[in-house]
KOLTI-488724 format. One record per residue (C-alpha): residue in three letters; y, x, z. Coordinates in steps of 0.2 Angstrom, whole numbers, plus 2048, in hexadecimal, padded with zeros to 3 digits. Layout:
N
- ALA | Y | X | Z
...
END
This chain:
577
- UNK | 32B | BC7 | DE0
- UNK | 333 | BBA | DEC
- UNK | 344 | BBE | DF3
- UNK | 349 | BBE | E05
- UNK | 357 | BBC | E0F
- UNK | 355 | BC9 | E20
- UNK | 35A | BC0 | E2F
- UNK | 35F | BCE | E3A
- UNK | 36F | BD7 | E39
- UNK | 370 | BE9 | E39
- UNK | 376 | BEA | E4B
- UNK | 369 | BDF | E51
- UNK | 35D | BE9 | E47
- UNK | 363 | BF9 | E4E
- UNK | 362 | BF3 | E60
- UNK | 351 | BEB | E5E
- UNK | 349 | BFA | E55
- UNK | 352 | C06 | E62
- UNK | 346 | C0E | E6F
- UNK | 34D | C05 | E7D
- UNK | 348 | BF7 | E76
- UNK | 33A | BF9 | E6C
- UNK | 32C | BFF | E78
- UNK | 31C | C0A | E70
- UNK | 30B | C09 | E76
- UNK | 304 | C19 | E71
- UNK | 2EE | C16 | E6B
- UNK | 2E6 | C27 | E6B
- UNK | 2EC | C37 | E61
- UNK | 2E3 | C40 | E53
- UNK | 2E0 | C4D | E5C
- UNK | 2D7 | C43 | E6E
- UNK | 2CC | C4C | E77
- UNK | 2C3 | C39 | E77
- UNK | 2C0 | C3B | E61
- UNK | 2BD | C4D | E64
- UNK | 2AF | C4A | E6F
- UNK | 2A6 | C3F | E65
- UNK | 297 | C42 | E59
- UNK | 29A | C45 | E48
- UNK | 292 | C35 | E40
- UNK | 29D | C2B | E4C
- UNK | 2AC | C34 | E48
- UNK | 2A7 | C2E | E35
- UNK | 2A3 | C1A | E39
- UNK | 2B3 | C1A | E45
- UNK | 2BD | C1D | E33
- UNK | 2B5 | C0E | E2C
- UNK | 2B8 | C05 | E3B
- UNK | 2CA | C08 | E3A
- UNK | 2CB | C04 | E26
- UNK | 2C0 | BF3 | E2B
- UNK | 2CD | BEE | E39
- UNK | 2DB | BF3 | E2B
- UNK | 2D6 | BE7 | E20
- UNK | 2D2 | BD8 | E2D
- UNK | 2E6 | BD9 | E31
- UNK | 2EA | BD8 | E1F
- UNK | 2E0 | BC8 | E1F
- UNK | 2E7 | BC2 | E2E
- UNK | 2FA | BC4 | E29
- UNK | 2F4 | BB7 | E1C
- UNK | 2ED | BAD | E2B
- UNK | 2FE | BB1 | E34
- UNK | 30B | BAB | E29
- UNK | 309 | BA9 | E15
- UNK | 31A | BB2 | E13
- UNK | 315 | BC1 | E1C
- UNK | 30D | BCA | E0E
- UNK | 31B | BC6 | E01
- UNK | 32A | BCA | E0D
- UNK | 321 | BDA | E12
- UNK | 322 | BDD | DFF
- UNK | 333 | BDA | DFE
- UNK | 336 | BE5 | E0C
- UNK | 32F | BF1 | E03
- UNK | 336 | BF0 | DF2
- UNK | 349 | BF0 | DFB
- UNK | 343 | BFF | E05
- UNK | 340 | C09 | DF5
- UNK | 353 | C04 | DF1
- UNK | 359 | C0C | E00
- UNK | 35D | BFA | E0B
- UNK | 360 | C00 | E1C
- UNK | 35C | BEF | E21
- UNK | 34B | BED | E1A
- UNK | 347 | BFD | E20
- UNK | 34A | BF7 | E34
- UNK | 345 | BE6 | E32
- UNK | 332 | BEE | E29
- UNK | 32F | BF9 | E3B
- UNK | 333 | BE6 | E45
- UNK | 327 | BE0 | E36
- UNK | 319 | BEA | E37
- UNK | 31B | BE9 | E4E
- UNK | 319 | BD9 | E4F
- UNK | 30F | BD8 | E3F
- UNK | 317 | BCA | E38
- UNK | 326 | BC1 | E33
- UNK | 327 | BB6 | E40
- UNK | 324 | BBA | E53
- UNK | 32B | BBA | E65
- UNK | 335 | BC8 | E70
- UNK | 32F | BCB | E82
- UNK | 33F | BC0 | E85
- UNK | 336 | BB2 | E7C
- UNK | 344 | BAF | E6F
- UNK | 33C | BAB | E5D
- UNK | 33F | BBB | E52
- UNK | 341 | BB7 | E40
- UNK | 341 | BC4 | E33
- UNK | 347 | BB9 | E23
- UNK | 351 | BAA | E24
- UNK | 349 | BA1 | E19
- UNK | 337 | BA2 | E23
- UNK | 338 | B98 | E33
- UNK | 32C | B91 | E41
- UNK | 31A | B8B | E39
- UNK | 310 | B84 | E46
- UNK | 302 | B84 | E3A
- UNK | 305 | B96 | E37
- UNK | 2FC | B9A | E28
- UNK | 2ED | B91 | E2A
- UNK | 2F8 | B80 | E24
- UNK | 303 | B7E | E15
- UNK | 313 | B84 | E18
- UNK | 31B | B73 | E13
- UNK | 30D | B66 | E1F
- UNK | 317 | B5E | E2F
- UNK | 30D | B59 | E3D
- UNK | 311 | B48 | E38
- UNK | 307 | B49 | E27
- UNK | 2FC | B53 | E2C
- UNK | 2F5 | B45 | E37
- UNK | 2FA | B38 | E2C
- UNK | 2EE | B40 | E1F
- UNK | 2DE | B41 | E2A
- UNK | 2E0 | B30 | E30
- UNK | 2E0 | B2A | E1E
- UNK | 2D1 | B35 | E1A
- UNK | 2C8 | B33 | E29
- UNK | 2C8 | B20 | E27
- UNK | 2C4 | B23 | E11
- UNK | 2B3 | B2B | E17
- UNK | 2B7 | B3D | E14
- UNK | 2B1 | B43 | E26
- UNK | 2AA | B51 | E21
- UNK | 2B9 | B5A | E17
- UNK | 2C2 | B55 | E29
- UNK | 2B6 | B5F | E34
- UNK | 2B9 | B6E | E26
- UNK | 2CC | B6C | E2B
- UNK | 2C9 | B6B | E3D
- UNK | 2C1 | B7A | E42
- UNK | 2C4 | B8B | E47
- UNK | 2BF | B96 | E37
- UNK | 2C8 | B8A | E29
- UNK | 2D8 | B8D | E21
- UNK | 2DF | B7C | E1A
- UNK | 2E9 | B79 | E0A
- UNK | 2EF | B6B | E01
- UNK | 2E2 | B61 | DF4
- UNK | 2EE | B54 | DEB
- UNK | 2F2 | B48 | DF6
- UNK | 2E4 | B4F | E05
- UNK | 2E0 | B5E | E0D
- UNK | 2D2 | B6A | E0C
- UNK | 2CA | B74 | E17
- UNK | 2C5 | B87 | E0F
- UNK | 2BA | B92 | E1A
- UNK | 2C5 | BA3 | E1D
- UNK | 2B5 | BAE | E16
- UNK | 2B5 | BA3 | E06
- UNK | 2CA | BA4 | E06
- UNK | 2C9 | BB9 | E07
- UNK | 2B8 | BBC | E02
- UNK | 2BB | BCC | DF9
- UNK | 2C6 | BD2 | E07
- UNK | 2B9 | BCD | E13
- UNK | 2AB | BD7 | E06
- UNK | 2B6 | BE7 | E09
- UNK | 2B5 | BE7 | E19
- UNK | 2A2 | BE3 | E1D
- UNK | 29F | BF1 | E12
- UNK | 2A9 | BFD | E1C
- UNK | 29F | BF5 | E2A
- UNK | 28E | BFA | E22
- UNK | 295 | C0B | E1E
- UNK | 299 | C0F | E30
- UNK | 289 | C06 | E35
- UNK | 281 | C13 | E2B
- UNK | 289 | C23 | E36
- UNK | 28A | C1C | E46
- UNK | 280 | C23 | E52
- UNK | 27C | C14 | E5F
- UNK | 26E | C08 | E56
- UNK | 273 | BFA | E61
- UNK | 285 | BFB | E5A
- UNK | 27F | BFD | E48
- UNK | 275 | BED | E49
- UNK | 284 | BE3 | E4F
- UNK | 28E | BEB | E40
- UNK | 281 | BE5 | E34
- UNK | 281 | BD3 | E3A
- UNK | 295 | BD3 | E3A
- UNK | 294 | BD8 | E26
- UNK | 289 | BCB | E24
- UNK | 292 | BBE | E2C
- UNK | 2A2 | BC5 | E20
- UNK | 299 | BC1 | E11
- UNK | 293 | BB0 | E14
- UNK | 29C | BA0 | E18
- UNK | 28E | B9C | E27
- UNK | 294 | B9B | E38
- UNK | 284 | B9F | E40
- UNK | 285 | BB1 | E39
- UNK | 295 | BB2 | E43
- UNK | 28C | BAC | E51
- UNK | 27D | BB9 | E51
- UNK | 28C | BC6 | E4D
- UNK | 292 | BC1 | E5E
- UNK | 284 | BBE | E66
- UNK | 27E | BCF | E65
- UNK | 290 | BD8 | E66
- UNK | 292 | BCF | E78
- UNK | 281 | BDB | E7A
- UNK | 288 | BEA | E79
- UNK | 28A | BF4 | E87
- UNK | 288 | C09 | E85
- UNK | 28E | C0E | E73
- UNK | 29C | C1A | E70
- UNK | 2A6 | C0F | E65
- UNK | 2AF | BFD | E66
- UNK | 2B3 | BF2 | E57
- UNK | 2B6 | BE0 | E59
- UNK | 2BA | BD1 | E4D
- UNK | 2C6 | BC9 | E5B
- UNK | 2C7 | BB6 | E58
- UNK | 2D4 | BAB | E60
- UNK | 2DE | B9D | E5D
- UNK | 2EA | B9D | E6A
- UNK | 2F8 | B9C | E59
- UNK | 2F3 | B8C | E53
- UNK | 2FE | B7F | E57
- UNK | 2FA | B72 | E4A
- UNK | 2E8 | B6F | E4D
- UNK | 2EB | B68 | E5E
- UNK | 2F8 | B5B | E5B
- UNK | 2EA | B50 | E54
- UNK | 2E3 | B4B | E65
- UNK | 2F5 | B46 | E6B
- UNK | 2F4 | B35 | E5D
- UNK | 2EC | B28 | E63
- UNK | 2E6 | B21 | E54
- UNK | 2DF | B32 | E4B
- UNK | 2D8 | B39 | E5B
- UNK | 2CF | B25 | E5D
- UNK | 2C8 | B2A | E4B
- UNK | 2C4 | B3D | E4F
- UNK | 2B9 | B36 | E5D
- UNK | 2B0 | B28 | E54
- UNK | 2AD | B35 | E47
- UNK | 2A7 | B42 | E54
- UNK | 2B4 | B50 | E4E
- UNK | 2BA | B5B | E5C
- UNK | 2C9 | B64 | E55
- UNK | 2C9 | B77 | E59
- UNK | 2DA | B81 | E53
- UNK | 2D8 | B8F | E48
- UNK | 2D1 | BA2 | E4D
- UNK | 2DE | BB0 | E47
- UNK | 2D5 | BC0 | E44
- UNK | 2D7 | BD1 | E4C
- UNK | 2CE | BE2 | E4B
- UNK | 2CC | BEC | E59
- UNK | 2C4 | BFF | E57
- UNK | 2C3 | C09 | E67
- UNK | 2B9 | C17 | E6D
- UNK | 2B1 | C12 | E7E
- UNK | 2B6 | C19 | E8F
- UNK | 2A6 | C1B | E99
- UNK | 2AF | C20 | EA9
- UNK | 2BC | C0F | EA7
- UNK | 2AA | C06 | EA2
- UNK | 2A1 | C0B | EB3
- UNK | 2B1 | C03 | EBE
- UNK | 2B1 | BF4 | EB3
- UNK | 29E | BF0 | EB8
- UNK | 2A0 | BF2 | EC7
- UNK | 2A3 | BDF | EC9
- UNK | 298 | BD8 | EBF
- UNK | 28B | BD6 | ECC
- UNK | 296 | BCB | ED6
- UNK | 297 | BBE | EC5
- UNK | 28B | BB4 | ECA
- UNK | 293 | BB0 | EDE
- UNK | 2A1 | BAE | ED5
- UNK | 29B | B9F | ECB
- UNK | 291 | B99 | ED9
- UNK | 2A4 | B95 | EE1
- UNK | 2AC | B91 | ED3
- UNK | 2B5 | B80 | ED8
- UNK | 2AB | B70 | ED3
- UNK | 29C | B7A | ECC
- UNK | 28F | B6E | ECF
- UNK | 297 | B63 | EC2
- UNK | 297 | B6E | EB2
- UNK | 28F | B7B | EAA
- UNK | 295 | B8F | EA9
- UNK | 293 | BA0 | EA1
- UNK | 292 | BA8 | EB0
- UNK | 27E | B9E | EB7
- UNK | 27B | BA4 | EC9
- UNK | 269 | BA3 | EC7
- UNK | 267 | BAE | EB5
- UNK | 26C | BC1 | EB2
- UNK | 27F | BBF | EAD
- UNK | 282 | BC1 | E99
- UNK | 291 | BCC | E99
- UNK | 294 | BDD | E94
- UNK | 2A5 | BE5 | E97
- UNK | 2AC | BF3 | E92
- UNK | 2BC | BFE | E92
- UNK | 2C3 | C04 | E82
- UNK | 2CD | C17 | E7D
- UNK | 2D8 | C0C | E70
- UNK | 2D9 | C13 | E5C
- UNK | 2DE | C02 | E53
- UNK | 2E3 | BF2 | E58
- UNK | 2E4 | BE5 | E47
- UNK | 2EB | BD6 | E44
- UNK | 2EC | BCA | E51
- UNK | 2E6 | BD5 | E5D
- UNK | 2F4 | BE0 | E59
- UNK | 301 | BD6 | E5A
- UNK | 30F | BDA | E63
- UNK | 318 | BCA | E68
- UNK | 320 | BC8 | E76
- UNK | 313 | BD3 | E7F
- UNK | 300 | BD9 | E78
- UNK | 2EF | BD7 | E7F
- UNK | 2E8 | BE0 | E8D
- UNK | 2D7 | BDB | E8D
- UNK | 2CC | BCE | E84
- UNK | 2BD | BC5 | E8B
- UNK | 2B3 | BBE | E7B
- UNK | 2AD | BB3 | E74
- UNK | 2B6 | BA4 | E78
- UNK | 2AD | B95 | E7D
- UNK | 2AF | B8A | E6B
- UNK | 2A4 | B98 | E64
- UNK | 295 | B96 | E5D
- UNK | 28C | BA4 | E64
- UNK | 28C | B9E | E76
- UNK | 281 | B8C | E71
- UNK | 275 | B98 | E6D
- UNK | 274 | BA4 | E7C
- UNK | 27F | BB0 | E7A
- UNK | 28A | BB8 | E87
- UNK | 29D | BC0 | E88
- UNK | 2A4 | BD0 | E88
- UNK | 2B4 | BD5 | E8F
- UNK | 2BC | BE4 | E88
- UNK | 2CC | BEE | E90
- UNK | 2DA | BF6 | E86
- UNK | 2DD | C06 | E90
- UNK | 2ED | C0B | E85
- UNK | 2F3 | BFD | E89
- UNK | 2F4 | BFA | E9A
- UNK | 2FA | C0C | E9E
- UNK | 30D | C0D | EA4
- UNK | 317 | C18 | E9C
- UNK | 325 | C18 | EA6
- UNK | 321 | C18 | EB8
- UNK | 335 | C1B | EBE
- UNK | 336 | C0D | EB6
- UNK | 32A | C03 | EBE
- UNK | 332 | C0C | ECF
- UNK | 342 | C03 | EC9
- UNK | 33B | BF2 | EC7
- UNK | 332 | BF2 | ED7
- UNK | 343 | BF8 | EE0
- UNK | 34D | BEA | ED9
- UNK | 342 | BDC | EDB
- UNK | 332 | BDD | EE8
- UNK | 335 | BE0 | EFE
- UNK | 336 | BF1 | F00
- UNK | 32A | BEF | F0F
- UNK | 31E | BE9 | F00
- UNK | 320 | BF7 | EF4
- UNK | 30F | C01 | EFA
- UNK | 306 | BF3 | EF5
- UNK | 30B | BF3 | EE3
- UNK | 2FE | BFE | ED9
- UNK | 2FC | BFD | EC5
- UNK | 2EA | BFF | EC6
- UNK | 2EB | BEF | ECF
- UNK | 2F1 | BE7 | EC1
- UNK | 2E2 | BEB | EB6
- UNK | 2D6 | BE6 | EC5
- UNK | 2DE | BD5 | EC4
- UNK | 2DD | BD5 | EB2
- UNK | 2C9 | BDB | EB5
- UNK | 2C8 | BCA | EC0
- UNK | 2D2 | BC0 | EB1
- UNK | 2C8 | BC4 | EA5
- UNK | 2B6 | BBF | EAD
- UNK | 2C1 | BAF | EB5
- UNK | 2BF | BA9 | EA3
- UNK | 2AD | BA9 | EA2
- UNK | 2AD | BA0 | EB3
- UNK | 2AF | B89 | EB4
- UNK | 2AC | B7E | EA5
- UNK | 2A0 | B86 | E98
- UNK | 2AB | B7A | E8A
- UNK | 2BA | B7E | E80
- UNK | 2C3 | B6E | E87
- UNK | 2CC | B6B | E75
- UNK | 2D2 | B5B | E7C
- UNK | 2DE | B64 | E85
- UNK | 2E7 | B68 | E76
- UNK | 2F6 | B74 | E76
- UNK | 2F3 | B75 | E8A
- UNK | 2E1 | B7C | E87
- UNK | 2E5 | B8D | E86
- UNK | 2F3 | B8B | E95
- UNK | 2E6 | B85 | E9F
- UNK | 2D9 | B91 | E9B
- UNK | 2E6 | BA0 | EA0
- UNK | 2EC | B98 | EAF
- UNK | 2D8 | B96 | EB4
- UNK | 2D5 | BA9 | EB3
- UNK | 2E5 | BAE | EBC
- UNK | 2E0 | BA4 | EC9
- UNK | 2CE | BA9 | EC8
- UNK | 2D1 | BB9 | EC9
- UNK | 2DD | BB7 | ED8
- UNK | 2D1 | BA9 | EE3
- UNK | 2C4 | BB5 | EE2
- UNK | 2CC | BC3 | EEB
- UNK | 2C8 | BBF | EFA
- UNK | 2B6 | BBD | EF7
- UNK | 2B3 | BCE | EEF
- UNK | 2BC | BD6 | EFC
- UNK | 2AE | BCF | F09
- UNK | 2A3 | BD4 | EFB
- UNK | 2A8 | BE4 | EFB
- UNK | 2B0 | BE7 | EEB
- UNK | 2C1 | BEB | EF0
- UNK | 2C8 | BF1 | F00
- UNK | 2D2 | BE9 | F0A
- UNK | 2E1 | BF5 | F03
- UNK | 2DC | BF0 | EF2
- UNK | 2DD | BDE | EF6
- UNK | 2F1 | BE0 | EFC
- UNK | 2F2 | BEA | EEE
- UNK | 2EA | BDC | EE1
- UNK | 2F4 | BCE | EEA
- UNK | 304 | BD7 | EEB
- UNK | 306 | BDD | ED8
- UNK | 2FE | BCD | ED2
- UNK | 30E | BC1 | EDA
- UNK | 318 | BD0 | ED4
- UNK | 314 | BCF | EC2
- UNK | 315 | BBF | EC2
- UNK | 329 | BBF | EBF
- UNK | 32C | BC0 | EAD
- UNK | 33D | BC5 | EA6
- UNK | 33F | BB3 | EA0
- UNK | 339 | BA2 | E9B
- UNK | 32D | BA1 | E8F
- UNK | 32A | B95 | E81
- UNK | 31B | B87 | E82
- UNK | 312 | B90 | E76
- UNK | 30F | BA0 | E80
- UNK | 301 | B99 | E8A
- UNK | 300 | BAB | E95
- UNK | 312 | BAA | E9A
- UNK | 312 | B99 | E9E
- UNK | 304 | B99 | EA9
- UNK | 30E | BA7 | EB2
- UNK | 31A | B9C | EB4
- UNK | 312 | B8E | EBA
- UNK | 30A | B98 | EC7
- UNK | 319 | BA1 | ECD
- UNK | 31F | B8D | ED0
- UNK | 30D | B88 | ED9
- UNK | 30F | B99 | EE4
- UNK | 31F | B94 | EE9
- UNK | 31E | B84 | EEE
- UNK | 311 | B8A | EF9
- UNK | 318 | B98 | F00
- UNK | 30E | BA5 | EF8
- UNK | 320 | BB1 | EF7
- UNK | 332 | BAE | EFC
- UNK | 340 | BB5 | EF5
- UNK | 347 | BBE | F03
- UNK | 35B | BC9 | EFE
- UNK | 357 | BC4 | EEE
- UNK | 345 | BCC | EEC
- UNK | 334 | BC7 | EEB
- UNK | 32B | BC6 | EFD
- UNK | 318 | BC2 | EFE
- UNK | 310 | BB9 | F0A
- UNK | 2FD | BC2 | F08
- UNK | 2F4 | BB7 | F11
- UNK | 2F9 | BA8 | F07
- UNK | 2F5 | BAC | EF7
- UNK | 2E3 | BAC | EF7
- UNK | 2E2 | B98 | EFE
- UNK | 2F2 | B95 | EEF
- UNK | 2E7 | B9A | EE3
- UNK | 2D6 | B90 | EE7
- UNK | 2E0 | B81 | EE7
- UNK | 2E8 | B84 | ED6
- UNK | 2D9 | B89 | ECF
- UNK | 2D2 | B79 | ED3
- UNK | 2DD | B6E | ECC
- UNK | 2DA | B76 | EBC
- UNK | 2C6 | B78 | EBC
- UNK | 2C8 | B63 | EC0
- UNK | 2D5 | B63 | EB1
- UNK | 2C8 | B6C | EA4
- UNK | 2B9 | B62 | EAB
- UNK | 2C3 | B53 | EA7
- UNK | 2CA | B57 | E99
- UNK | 2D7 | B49 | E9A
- UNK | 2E8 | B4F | E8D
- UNK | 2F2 | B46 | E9A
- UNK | 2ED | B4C | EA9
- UNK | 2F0 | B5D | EA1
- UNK | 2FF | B5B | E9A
- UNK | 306 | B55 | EAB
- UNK | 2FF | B65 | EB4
- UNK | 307 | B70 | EA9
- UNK | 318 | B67 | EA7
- UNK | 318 | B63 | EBB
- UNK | 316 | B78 | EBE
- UNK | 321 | B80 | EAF
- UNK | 331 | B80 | EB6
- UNK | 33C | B8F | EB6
- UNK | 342 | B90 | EC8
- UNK | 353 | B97 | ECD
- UNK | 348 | BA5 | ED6
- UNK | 341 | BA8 | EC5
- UNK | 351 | BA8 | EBC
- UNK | 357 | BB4 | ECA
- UNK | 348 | BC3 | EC9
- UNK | 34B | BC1 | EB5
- UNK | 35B | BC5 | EB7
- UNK | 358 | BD7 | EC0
- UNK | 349 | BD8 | EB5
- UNK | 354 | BD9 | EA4
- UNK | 35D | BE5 | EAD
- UNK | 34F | BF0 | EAF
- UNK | 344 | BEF | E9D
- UNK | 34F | BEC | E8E
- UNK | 33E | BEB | E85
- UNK | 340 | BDD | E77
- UNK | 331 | BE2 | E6C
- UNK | 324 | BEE | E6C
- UNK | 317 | BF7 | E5F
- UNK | 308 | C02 | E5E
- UNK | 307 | C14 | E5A
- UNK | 2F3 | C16 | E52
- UNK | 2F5 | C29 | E4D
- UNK | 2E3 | C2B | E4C
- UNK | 2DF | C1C | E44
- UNK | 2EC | C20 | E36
- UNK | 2E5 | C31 | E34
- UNK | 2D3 | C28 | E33
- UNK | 2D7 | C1C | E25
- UNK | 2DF | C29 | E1A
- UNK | 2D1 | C34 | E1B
- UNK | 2C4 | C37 | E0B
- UNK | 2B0 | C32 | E0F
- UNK | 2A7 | C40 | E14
END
């Protein structure tokens, strides 16, 4: 067993496991009324859901970091000897799944001192730098061996050394027998579940598990964006917002020269999460109620004559959405670094399944998204937003502006604008924040919100904006917020009025359109430069920034948070039936 030294001191340990500062999101109980009422073979497929999910997040630690399953070993192993240490340091572990992360303040936690950054996680060797691993494709590239490069350069490989060159393995290959396991749990769920439309989409995803083809993912996908009215929700989520070495090689000129000529177009890596919900019909029926407004929306998407969308006015809108009583959310997913996912609109555009017509699905995280604490919430607002401006702010404002993020991203460019490299995924953000903000406007006229809900929207949006500090690069949704909080200001979306947040309403809407110009031309353009000068002109932590942080640190001493999946742990502990 490898030995590791535990970063954190015992008082540091203590502090970050404390309940002050550990927040918990609570997924549903064993005993919810939302399990109870459901029929008995879903109650029996939602076990092998759960135990499918579990074992996709064991496959993605691997994905993660290659030292997460050996120092959670150790962990283990110093556990059993009684080591204090190990014990505190395994709940911090097992929260942020993984032995390297981020606190909501966005400082770098590391567990061991032995296991620092890895900006090819664990889908790199541990050992390649940037510098080698270009220096190595370039020498390939121009020995012939084009093919082994687009095996490296794509979103479903993990890469390892191969003497003195690299070598591209597909992830099902990699953990095929851990990938069997779970396709047969699939199949056994398939087997009880009582919506057909569901089944079918189960059996295609335990195909694709079993066999190194990317189309099977594709027809998984395809039909999962499909499904509308089933009691359950289990998702494989892929995203590869954590890759940070694949997109280094459009910034060398004489690889990215060589990438082109060889018509390569480098996609960074998916990390894998498993989400298993029971579906919310009520949540699901307020959720629709925009969809038949997609296609205006498209209509006046900025530039829209020049490119092609998800969202086609003149078609029936491929995008099913639906709101989700959480039980488990695995691996990436799950992860809770610096924050956690409220909602997810898949699949993203480098997917297959979209070349061959398939459509989206947006799915919510009720749990989630529910405040716990609403004296809290009463003391933030208090401390940092016009008291004039206080009956404005609604939490369920928030979600309806996430409802408008999460379509945004199926709105503009129909590409995955790879050429923007590590900006891709801060300009996609940035797009459906402002989406979701230009457009409020219109669907107030359209009669979607009221004019209340529109104060409410714009109000809590500017609100939220402040974070508690500045984030890191590689946080592509912080630093969008960021970014935007500087474009608003600028304009005079807000002032900062005795020290608190005052916002000019009728502002904000115009603000927005322009920003969301700027970055539709941006990803029609794909230009690296152009986008890197965007994003570097609009991060910059202002004073007033640094001055609402400062209350807000008073308020939340939240560093890290974790999920509590009662039922899910009772599910995968339970015998067959």
């Amino acid at each position: 067993m490898r030995e590791y030294t535990l970063n954190l001191s015992m008082e540091e340990l203590e502090k970050r496991t404390h309940k002050d500062y550990l927040v918990t999101k609570k997924f549903l109980k064993a005993d919810a009324p939302e399990y109870a009422a459901l029929a008995d073979g879903d109650k029996e497929a939602l076990k092998h859901l759960v135990r499918a999910a579990n074992i996709l997040g064991e496959i993605n630690l691997h994905l993660d970091n290659a030292d997460n399953v050996p120092f959670r070993e150790f962990l283990e192993e110093e556990i059993s000897k009684g080591n204090k240490q190990a014990e505190l340091t395994k709940i911090l572990f097992d929260a942020q799944k993984g032995i390297n992360a981020i606190d909501t303040m966005s400082n770098p936690i590391f567990l061991a001192k032995e296991v620092g950054e890895r900006l090819g996680r664990g889908v790199y060797p541990a050992d390649l730098s940037v510098e080698e691993f270009h220096k190595i494709l370039i020498k390939m590239l121009k020995d012939g061996k084009v093919e082994k490069v687009k095996n490296m350069l794509n979103q479903r490989s993990v890469v390892e050394r191969d003497g003195g060159e690299l070598v591209g393995i597909s992830y099902i290959d990699k953990y095929k027998s851990e990938f069997a396991k779970m396709a047969d749990e699939l199949d056994r769920a398939a087997e009880v579940s009582t919506n057909e439309d569901f089944n079918e989409y189960l059996r295609l995803q335990a195909q694709a598990l079993r066999t190194n083809d990317p189309m099977l993912d594709a027809y998984a996908d395809k039909k999962w964006a499909t499904l509308q009215d089933t009691p359950l929700e289990f998702t494989i989520t892929r995203e590869n917002y954590a890759d940070e070495m694949t997109g280094t090689v459009i910034e060398n000129e004489e690889l990215k020269k060589l990438l082109d000529e060889n018509g390569i177009n480098p996609i960074p890596k998916d990390f894998l999460g498993g989400r298993v919900g029971i579906v919310n019909k009520k949540g699901t029926e307020a959720l629709m109620a925009i969809k038949k407004y997609l296609p205006t929306l498209a209509k006046n998407m900025p530039y829209a004559d020049e490119y092609e969308q998800n969202i086609k006015p003149d078609e029936e809108t491929k995008q099913t959405m639906v709101d989700v009583d959480m039980v488990t959310a695995a691996g990436d997913v799950g992860e809770y670094r610096g924050g956690i996912t409220l909602a997810e609109n898949l699949p993203n555009d480098d997917k297959l399944s979209l070349t061959i017509g398939g459509g989206r699905r947006n799915v919510y995280h009720r749990q989630i998204r529910f405040i716990s604490d609403m004296k809290k919430l009463q003391e933030r607002l208090d401390e940092i937003l016009d008291k004039d401006q206080h009956k404005y702010y609604l939490d369920e404002a928030d979600h309806w502006f996430t409802i408008g993020h999460e379509n945004a991203h199926s709105l503009g460019p129909k590409k995955g604008c790879e050429q923007l490299g590590k900006y891709r995924n801060i300009i996609e953000e940035n797009k459906a924040d402002m989406g979701a903000l230009a457009f409020v406007d219109l669907l107030t006229e359209l009669g979607m919100y009221t004019e209340e809900q529109r104060k409410q929207i714009i109000v809590t949006t500017i609100t939220d904006n402040f974070l508690k500090s500045k984030p890191t690069l590689s946080q592509a949704h912080r630093v969008r917020t960021v970014m935007q909080n500087k474009f608003f200001s600028e304009r005079g979306a807000y002032d900062i009025v005795d020290g608190k947040i005052h916002v000019n309403i009728e502002k904000v809407v115009p603000i927005a359109k322009e920003m969301l110009a700027q970055i539709v031309r941006i990803q029609i353009e794909e230009d690296f430069d152009k986008a890197e000068k965007y994003v570097l002109d609009n991060f910059v932590w202002t004073d007033n920034m640094e001055l609402i942080a400062q209350k807000l640190q008073k308020i939340s001493k939240t560093l890290n948070g974790r999920l509590e999946t009662e039922l899910a742990d009772k599910l995968s502990q339970e015998g067959e039936l």
